[in-house]
C-alpha positions as CSV (number, residue, x, y, z in Angstrom):
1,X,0.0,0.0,0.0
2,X,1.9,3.2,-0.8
3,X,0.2,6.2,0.5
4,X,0.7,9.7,-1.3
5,X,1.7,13.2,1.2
6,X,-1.9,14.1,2.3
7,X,-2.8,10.9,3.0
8,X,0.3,10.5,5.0
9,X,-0.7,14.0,6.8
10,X,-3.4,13.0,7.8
11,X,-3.0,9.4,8.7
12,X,-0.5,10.7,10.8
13,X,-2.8,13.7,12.5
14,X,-5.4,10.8,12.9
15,X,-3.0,8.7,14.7
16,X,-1.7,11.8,17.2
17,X,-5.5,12.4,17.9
18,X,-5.6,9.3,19.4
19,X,-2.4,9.4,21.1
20,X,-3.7,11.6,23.4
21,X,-6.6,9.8,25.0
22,X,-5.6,5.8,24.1
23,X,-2.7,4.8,26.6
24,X,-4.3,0.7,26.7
25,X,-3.4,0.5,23.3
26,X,0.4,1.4,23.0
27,X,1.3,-1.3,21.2
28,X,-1.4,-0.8,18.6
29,X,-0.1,2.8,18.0
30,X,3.2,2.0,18.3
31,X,2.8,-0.7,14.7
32,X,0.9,2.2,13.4
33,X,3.5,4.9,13.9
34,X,6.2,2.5,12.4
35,X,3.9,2.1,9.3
36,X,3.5,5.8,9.1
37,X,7.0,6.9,9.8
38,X,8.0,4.3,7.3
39,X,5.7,5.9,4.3
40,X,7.4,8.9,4.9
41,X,10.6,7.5,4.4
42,X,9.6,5.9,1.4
43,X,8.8,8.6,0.0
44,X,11.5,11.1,1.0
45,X,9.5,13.1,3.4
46,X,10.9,15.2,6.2
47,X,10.4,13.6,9.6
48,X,9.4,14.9,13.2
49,X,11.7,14.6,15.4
50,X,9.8,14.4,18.1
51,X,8.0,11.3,16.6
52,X,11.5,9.5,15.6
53,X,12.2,9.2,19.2
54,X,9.0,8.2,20.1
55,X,9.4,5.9,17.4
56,X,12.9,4.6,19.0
57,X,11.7,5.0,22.9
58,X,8.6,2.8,22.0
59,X,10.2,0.5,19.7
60,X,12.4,-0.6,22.6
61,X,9.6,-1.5,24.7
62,X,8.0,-3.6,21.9
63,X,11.4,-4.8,20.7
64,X,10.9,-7.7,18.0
65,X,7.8,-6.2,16.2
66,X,9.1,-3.3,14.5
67,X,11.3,-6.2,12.7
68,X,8.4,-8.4,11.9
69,X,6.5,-5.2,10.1
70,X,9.1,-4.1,8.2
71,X,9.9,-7.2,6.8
72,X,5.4,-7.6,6.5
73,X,6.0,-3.9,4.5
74,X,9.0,-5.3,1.9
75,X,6.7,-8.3,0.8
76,X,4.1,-6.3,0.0
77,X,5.8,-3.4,-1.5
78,X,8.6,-5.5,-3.3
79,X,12.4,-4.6,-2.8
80,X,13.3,-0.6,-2.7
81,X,16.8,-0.3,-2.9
82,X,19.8,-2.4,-4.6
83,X,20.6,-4.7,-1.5
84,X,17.1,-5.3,-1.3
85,X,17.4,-6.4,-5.1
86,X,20.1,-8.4,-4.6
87,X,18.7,-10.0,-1.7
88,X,15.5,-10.9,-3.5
89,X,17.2,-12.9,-6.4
């Protein structure tokens, strides 16, 4: 699935919306703000900082599943860059 900007925007403002009230489901919004922040790296968007080190601070807490989307994201989105080419021959 490979979201444009706006959608990005405002999957992303969706998510911190619910940030602020939703502290039972962490670990949902933690796989969701890898899945964002990862869109935006795909395609070459700036990112916050502040939600990097979420990102980072949350990801050690729920060490294992950041891992196990990414490699969800590459089979679905096919290989991005030359290693990933390489590896998939």
């Amino acid at each position: 699935m490979r979201l444009d900007r706006q959608e990005i925007e405002a999957t992303l403002s969706l998510l911190l919306d619910e940030m602020e009230g939703e502290q039972g489901r962490s670990h949902e919004i933690y796989l969701r703000l890898v899945q964002i922040l990862d869109a935006m790296r795909a395609t070459g968007m700036p990112l916050p900082e502040d939600l990097v080190a979420m990102e980072r601070d949350m990801g050690a807490e729920f060490e294992g599943e950041t891992e196990e989307m990414r490699d969800r994201s590459k089979t679905q989105s096919g290989p991005k860059t030359q290693s990933d080419l390489k590896r998939s021959k």
